[in-house]
GUKOL-503019 format. One line per field, with one value per residue (C-alpha): residue number from 0; residue in one letter; x, z, y. Coordinates in steps of 0.2 Angstrom, whole numbers, plus 5000, padded with zeros to 4 digits. Example, Ala and Ser with C-alpha at 12.3 -4.5 7.8 and 13.67 -1.06 7.14 Angstrom:
2
k: c(0	1) $
r: c(A	S) $
x: c(5062	5068) $
z: c(5039	5036) $
y: c(4978	4995) $
% end
This chain:
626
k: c(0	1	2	3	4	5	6	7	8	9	10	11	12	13	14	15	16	17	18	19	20	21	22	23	24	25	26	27	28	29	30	31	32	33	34	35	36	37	38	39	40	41	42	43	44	45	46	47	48	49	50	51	52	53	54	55	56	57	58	59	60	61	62	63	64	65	66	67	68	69	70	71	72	73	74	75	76	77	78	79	80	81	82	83	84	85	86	87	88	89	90	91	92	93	94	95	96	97	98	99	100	101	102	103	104	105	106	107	108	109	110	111	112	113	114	115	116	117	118	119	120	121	122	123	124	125	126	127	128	129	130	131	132	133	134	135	136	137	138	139	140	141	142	143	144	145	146	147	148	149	150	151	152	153	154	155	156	157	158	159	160	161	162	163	164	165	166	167	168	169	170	171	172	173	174	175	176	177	178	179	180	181	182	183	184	185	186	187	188	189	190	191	192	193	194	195	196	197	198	199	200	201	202	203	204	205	206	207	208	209	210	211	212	213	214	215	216	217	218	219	220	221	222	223	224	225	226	227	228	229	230	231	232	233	234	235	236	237	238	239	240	241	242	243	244	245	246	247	248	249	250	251	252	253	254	255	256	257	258	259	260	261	262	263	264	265	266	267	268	269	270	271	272	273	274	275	276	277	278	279	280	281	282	283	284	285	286	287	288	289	290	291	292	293	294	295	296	297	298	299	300	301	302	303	304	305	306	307	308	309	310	311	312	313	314	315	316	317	318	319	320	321	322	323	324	325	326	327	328	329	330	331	332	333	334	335	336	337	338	339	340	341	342	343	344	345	346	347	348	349	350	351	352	353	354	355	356	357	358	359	360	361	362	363	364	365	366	367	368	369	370	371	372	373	374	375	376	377	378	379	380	381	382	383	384	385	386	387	388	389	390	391	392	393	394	395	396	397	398	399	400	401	402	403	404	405	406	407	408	409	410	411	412	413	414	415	416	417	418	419	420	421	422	423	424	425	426	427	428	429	430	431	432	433	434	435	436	437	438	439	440	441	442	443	444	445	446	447	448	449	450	451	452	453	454	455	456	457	458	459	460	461	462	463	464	465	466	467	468	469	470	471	472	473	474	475	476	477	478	479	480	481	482	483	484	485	486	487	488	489	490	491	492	493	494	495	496	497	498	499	500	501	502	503	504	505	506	507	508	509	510	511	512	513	514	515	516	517	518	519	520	521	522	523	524	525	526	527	528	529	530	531	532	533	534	535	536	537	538	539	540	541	542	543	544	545	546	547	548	549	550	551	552	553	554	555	556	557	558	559	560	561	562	563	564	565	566	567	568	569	570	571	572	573	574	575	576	577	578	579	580	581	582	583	584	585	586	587	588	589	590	591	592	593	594	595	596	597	598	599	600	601	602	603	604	605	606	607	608	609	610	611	612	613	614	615	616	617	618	619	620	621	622	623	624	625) $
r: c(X	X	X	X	X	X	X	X	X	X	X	X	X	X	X	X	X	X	X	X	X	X	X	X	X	X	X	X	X	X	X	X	X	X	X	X	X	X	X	X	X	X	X	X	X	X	X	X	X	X	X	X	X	X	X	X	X	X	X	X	X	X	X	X	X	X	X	X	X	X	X	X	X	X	X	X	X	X	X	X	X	X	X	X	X	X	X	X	X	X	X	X	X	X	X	X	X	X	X	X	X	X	X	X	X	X	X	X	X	X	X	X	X	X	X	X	X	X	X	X	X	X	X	X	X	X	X	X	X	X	X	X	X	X	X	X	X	X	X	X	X	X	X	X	X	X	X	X	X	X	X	X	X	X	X	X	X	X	X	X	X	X	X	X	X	X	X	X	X	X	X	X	X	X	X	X	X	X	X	X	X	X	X	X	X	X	X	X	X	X	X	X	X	X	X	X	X	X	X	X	X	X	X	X	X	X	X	X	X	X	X	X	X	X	X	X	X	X	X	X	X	X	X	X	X	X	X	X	X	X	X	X	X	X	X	X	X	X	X	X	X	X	X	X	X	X	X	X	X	X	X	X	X	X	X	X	X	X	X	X	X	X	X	X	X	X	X	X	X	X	X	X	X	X	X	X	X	X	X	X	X	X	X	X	X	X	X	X	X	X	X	X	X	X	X	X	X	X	X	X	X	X	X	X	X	X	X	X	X	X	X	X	X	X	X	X	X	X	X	X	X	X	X	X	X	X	X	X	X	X	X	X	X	X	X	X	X	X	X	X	X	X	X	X	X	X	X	X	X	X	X	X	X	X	X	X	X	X	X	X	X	X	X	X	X	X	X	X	X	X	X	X	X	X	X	X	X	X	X	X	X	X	X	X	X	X	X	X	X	X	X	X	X	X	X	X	X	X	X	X	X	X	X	X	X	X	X	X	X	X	X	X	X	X	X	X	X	X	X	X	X	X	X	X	X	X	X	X	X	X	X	X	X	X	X	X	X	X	X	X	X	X	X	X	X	X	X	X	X	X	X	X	X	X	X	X	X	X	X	X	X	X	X	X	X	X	X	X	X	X	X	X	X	X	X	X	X	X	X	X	X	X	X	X	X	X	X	X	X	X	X	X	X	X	X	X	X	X	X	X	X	X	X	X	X	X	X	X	X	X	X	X	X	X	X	X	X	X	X	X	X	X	X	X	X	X	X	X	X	X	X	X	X	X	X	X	X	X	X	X	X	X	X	X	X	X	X	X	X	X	X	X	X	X	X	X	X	X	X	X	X	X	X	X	X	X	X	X	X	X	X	X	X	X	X	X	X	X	X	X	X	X	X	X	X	X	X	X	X	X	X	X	X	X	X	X	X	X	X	X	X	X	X	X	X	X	X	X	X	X	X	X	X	X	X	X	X	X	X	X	X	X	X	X	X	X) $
x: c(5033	5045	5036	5046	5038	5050	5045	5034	5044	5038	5031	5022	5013	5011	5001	4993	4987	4982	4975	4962	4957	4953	4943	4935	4917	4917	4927	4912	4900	4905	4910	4891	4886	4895	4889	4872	4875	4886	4870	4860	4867	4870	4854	4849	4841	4829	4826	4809	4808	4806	4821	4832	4826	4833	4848	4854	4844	4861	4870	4871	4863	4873	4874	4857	4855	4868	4858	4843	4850	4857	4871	4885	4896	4892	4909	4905	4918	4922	4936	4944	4948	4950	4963	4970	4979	4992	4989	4971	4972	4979	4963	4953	4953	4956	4937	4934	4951	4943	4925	4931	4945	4932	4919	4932	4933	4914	4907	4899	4904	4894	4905	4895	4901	4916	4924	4933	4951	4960	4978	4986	5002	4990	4979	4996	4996	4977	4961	4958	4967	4957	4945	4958	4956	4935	4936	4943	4926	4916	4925	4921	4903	4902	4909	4896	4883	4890	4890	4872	4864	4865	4870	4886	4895	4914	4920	4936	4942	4954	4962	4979	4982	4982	4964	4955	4963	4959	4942	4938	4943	4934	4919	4923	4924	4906	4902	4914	4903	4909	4928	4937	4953	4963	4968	4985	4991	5007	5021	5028	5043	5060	5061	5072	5079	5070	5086	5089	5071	5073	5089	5080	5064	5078	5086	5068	5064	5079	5076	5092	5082	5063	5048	5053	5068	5054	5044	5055	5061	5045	5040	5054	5052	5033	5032	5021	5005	5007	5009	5023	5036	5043	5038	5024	5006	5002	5015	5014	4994	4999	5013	4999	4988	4999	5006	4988	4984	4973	4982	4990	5007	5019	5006	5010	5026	5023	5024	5009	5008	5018	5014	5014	5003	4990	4993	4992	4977	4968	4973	4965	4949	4952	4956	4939	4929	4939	4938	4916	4906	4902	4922	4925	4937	4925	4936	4924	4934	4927	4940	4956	4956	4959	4969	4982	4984	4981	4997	5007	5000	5008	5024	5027	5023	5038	5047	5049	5048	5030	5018	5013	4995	4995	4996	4976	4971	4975	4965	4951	4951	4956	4939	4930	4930	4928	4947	4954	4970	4977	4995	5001	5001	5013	5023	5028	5029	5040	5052	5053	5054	5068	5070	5072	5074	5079	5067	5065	5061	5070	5083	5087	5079	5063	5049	5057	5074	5067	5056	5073	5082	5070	5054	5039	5044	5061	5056	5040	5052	5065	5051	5043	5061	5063	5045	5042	5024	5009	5011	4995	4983	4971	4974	4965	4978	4975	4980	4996	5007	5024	5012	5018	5038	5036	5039	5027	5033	5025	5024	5018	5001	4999	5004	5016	5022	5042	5050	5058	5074	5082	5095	5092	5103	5106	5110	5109	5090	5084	5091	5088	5080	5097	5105	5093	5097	5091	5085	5068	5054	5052	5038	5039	5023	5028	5017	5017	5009	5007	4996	5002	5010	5019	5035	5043	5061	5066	5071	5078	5097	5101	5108	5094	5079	5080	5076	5074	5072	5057	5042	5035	5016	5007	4988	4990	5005	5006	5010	5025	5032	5031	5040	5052	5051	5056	5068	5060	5066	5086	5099	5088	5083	5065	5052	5037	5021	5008	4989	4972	4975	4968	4950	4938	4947	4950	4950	4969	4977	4994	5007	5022	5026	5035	5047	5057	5059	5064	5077	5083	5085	5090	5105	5110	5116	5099	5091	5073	5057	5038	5024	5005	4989	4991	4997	5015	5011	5020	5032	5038	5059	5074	5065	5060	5040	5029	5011	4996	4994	4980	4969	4968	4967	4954	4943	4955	4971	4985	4994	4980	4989	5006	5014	5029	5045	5039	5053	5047	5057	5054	5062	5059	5072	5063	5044	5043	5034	5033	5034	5042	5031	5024	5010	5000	5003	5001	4984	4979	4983	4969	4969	4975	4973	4959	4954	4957	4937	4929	4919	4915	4922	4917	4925	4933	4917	4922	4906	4898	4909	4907	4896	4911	4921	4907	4910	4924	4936	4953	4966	4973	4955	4956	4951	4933	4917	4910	4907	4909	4899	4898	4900	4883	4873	4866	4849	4854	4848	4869	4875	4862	4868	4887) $
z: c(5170	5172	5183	5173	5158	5142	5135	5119	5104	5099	5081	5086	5101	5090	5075	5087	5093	5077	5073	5089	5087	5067	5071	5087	5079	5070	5084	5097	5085	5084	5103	5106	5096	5106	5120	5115	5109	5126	5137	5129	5134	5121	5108	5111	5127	5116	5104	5100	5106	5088	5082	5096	5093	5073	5085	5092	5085	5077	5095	5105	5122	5133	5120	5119	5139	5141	5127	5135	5152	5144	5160	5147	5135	5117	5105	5089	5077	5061	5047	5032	5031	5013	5012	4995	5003	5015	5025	5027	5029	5046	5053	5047	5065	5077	5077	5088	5100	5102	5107	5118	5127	5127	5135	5148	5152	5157	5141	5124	5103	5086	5070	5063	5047	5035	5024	5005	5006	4990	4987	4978	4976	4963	4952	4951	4932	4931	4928	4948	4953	4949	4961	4976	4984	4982	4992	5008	5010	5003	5018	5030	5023	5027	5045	5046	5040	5052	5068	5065	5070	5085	5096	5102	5117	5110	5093	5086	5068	5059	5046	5038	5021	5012	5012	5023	5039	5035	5029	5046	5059	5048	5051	5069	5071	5064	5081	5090	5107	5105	5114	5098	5096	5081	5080	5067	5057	5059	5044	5035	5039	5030	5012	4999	5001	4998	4988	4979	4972	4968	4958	4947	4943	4937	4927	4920	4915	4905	4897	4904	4915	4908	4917	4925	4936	4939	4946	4955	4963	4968	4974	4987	4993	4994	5001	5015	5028	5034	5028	5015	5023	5015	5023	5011	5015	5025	5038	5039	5044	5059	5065	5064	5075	5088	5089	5090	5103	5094	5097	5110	5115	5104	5095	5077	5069	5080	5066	5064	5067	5083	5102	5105	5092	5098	5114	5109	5100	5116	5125	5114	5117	5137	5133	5122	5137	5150	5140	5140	5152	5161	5160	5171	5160	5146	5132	5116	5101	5096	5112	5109	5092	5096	5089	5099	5095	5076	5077	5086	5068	5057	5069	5068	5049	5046	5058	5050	5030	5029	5013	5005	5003	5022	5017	5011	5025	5039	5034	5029	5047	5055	5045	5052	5070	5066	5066	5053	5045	5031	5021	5028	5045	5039	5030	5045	5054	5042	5043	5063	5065	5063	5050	5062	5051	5037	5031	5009	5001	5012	5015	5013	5030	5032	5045	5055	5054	5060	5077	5079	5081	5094	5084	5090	5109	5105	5092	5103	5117	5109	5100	5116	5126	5116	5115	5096	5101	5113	5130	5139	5127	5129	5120	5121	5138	5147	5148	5142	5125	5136	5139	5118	5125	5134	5123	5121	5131	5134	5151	5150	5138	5144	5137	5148	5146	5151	5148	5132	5125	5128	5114	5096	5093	5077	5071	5053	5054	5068	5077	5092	5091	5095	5080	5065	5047	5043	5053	5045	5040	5024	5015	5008	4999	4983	4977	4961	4945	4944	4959	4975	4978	4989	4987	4997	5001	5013	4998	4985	4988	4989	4972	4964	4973	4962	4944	4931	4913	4897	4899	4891	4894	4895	4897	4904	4913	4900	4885	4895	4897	4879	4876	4888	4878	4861	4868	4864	4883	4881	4882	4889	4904	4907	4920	4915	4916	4920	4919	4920	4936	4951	4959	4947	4932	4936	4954	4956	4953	4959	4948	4953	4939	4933	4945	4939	4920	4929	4943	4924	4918	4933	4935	4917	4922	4914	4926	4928	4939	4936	4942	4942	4951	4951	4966	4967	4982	4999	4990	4980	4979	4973	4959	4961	4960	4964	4966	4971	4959	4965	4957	4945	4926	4925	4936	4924	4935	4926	4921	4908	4901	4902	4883	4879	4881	4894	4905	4923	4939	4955	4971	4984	4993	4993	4989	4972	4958	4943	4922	4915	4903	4904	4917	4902	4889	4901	4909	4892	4885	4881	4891	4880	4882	4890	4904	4900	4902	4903	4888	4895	4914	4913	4917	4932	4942	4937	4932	4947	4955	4944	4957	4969	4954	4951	4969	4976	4984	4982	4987	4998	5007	5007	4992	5000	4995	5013	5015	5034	5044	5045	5063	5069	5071	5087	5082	5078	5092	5092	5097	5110	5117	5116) $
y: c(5045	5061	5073	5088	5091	5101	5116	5115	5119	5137	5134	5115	5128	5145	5130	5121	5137	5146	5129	5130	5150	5144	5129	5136	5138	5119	5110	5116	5112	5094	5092	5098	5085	5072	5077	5076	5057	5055	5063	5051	5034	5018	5020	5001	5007	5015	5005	4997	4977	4972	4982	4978	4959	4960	4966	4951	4937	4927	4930	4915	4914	4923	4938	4939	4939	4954	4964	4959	4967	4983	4982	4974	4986	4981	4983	4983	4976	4982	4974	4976	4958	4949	4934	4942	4956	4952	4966	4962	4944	4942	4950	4932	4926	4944	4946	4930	4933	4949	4943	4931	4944	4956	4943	4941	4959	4960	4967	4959	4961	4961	4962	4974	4975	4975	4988	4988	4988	4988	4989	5001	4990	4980	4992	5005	5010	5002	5007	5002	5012	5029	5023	5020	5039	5036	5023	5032	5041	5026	5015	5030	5027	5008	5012	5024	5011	4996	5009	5014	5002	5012	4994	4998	5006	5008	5002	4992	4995	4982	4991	4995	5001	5016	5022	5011	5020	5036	5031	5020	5035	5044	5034	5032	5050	5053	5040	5054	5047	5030	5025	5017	5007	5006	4985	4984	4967	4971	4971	4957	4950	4958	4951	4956	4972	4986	4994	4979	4979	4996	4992	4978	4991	5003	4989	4982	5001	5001	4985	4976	4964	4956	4952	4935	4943	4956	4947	4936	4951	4959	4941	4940	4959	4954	4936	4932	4940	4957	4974	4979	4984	5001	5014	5020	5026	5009	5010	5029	5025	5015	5028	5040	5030	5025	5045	5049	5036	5026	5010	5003	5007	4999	4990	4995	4987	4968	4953	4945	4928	4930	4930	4944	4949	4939	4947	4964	4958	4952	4967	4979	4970	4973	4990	4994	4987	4999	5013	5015	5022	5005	5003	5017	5024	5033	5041	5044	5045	5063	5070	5059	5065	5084	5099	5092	5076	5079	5092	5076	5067	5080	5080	5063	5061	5076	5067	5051	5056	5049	5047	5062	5057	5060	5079	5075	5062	5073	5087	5075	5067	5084	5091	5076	5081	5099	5104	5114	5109	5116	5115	5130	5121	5106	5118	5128	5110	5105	5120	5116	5098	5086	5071	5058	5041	5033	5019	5015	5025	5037	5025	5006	5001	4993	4995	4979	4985	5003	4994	4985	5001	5009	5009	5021	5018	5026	5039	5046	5046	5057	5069	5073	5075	5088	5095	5094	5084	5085	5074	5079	5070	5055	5039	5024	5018	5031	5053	5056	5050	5047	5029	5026	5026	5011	4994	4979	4961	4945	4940	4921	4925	4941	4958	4971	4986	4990	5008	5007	5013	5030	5028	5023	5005	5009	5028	5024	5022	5030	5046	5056	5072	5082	5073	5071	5065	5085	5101	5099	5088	5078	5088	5106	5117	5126	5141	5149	5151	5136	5132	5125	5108	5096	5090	5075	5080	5066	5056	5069	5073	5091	5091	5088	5098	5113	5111	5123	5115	5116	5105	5091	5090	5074	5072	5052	5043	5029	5044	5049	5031	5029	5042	5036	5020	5028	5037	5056	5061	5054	5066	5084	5092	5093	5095	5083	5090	5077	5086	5079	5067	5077	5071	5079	5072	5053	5050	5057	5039	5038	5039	5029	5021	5037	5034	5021	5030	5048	5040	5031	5048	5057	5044	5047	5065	5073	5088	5079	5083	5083	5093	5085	5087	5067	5057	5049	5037	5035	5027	5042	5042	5051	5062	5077	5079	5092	5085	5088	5102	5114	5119	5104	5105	5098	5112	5125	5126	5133	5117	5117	5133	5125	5122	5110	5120	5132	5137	5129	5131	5117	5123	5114	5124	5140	5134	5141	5131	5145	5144	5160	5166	5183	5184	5192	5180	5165	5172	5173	5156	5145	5128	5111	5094	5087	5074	5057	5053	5068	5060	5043	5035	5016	5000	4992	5001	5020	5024	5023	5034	5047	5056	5058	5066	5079	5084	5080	5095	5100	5089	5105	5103	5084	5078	5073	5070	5071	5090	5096	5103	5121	5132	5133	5151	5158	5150	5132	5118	5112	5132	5131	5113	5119) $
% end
């Protein structure tokens, strides 16, 4: 470790600052809360002889003795496994190689429960997929339900995809007592390339391929166990948690399937034991995840172009441990912090291609070199994020840790700090008339991030592909307006099969964009799409009031989302359309999500339906405590 520490970029220090003063009343709130859980000791202790006998009645003998004692750790285990998503289904066996490592390093393990994981890659353009953002909270829920059993002394979450990540540190953080470690799958190994499928969507969307090529191209891009391997909202989640310290230093982007992924795997159980109170180490998850290691989150999601949906999970999780984060913060981040990769859908690279150049060791190194993130944080291996440049090596069986590269090994995907693909970071907010949105820029060429052009308003995704199918948007400019998608109407679904028709139209020479309070994934691409709409249509936002052949203007240069009709006549309008089930929301389980919808919050505050806790008064027991 260098003893000289740079200087903190000026806009990473005056957010993170204005970040602490806002959340000062929450964040001591929820620290007091910790404490009082922490002062208390692991619950079991307490725990009636009948209760604490349900506790471990399955554990075999030497289980039950060490729970008997009350001198052992307890870890409780809790998975997203299912053997039908490859992401999820390496984690089948990691529960037993992390009992017996964590056995060996002087402590005991309970699963304790399992979480939902559902892809987004199979319900896209399907009624499943309007309950894909519910389940981040209903997965914080189930962590929420396996940890209360109130057994435990530190907790490992396997997860990967899109919601379940957010969701389980979520969970966790509701524990915020309890040491945590994030366990990755790691990605799949490299398939077809990721421009190459791309190229045969485009051709299928145009109707000179059919489903069979497809198919057999989607097949080869996704062929085995492990993570997809464009960098979408899956592979931004593990960046996230290795940045925030929440896994093990190189841990994220190792192949499943491999030795050293069984290594790594063994290690993090020896690392959950170390990291309680009988460890000697303690380091509850409530202080790792701090203002400043959520501002190394943002960083490192600008940095590298990451999913857009990140833009509502990181205010969700921030809210979670009492820190305010708002949009205005990643803008500003945005304007300061350098593009540093190029991975699909930024680039053609994959997530292997990218760990091959450097990976997180290289890129972590490089961001803190030239003080665009936080070093003096925990994380789960100890203080200090300079820990996450060193690279991953098997030494026999065992995991080490070497210093890892100071150069990228291949400047096409992964640059240094000093000599970035751009000056800024892959997300913009736009403001306006028409609400405020997010627009991912990493992807969209300079040429094409301004547009100005009539809209066409849809009410549903599937009436704007028909339209695309019958030719009605051929040979014009527009901006499509897509309404009625955000939380409160139908669960915000994500969108992305709009992309393949508008990159057809875009790359006939046509000035296209579109504007919705629907999501366009991590995977969004070359089009220019301002989402996130807020306020939504269906709560009255003005894209309600938007009629077809309004002049509307995206610039995602100068963060301006506006229609040019008369603020008189516009304020005036009536709102049109409707949302696709504000009558009746049934099938594929919608209905009995319709609570969430009648109470979800805005996608700039999260999109949740966990409400957080407010700053305690004078007179409240928890101001008293802090």
């Amino acid at each position: 470790m260098s003893t000289s520490r740079p200087t903190l970029d000026p806009t990473v220090a005056a957010v993170t600052e204005r970040i602490t003063r806002r959340s000062a009343g929450t964040r001591s709130a929820y620290l007091a809360r910790v404490a009082a859980a922490t002062e208390s000791g692991p619950a079991r202790g307490r725990l009636a002889c009948a209760n604490l006998a349900h506790g471990f009645a399955a554990a075999d003998e030497p289980t039950k003795a060490g729970l008997r004692s009350g001198r052992k750790p307890n870890v409780a285990i809790v998975s997203s496994y299912n053997d039908m998503l490859s992401a999820h289904q390496p984690f089948r066996d990691v529960p037993e190689v992390l009992k017996k490592s964590i056995v060996k390093a002087g402590g005991l393990a309970q699963f304790a429960g399992g979480v939902p994981a559902m892809c987004d890659g199979i319900t896209q353009g399907r009624a499943g997929m309007e309950l894909s953002l519910f389940s981040r909270d209903l997965i914080a829920m189930s962590t929420a339900v396996a940890l209360s059993h109130d057994m435990f002394d530190a907790a490992i979450m396997l997860g990967v995809c899109d919601k379940i990540v957010p969701g389980l540190l979520i969970g966790a953080l509701s524990f915020g007592h309890l040491p945590t470690v994030f366990v990755p799958a790691g990605p799949m190994t490299s398939g077809l390339p990721n421009g190459e499928k791309a190229r045969v969507r485009q051709l299928y969307a145009e109707g000179k391929v059919g489903r069979e090529e497809l198919l057999e191209a989607e097949s080869r891009s996704y062929h085995s166990a492990g993570t997809c391997t464009f960098y979408g909202t899956a592979n931004s989640n593990q960046m996230l948690m290795e940045v925030m310290g929440l896994h093990l230093p190189d841990a994220t982007f190792t192949n499943p399937g491999t030795p050293l992924r069984a290594a790594l795997d063994r290690a993090a159980g020896e690392r959950a034991v170390a990291i309680t109170a009988a460890g000697g180490e303690p380091t509850p998850v409530g202080h790792l995840v701090d203002e400043k290691s959520v501002v190394n989150a943002c960083v490192a999601l600008l940095a590298t172009g990451g999913s857009t949906n990140h833009t509502m999970h990181l205010v969700a999780i921030a809210a979670a441990a009492g820190i305010t984060l708002t949009w205005d913060d990643l803008s500003d981040l945005s304007a300061a912090v350098p593009l540093l990769t190029r991975i699909y859908p930024n680039g053609t690279a994959d997530v292997n291609h990218f760990a091959a150049a450097g990976g997180t060791p290289f890129l972590i190194h490089t961001l803190l070199k030239h003080g665009y993130l936080h070093d003096d944080v925990l994380t789960v291996s100890g203080r200090g994020l300079w820990r996450h440049t060193h690279e991953a090596r098997l030494d026999g069986e065992k995991v080490v840790w070497e210093e890892g590269p100071k150069s990228s090994l291949d400047t096409t995907v992964l640059r240094p700090a000093d000599d970035p693909f751009a000056p800024d970071g892959g997300l913009r907010m736009l403001s306006g008339r028409l609400g405020r949105a997010v627009v991912k820029t990493s992807a969209v060429k300079a040429e094409h991030r301004v547009v100005t052009a009539p809209a066409m308003v849809f009410d549903d995704q599937a009436d704007f592909l028909a339209a695309f199918a019958e030719g009605r948007l051929d040979g014009r400019d527009l901006v499509a307006v897509i309404r009625y998608q955000g939380p409160a109407a139908n669960g915000m679904p994500e969108l992305h099969k709009l992309m393949p028709a508008l990159g057809v139209l875009q790359d006939r020479g046509q000035r296209v964009a579109v504007v919705t309070d629907g999501r366009m994934s991590g995977a969004s691409g070359k089009v220019l799409a301002a989402i996130h709409v807020t306020p939504e249509s269906a709560l009255g936002g003005p894209l309600a009031r938007v009629l077809d052949g309004d002049l509307v203007t995206v610039d995602a240069e100068t963060g301006v989302l506006e229609i040019a009709v008369s603020e008189e006549e516009f304020e005036h309008r009536p709102t049109t359309g409707r949302a696709p089930y504000d009558v009746e929301w049934a099938g594929t389980g919608r209905e009995l999500f319709a609570g969430f919808r009648a109470i979800v919050g805005s996608a700039e505050t999260g999109a949740s339906v966990i409400r957080p806790l407010p700053a305690p008064t004078e007179e409240s027991p928890v101001a008293q405590h802090a």
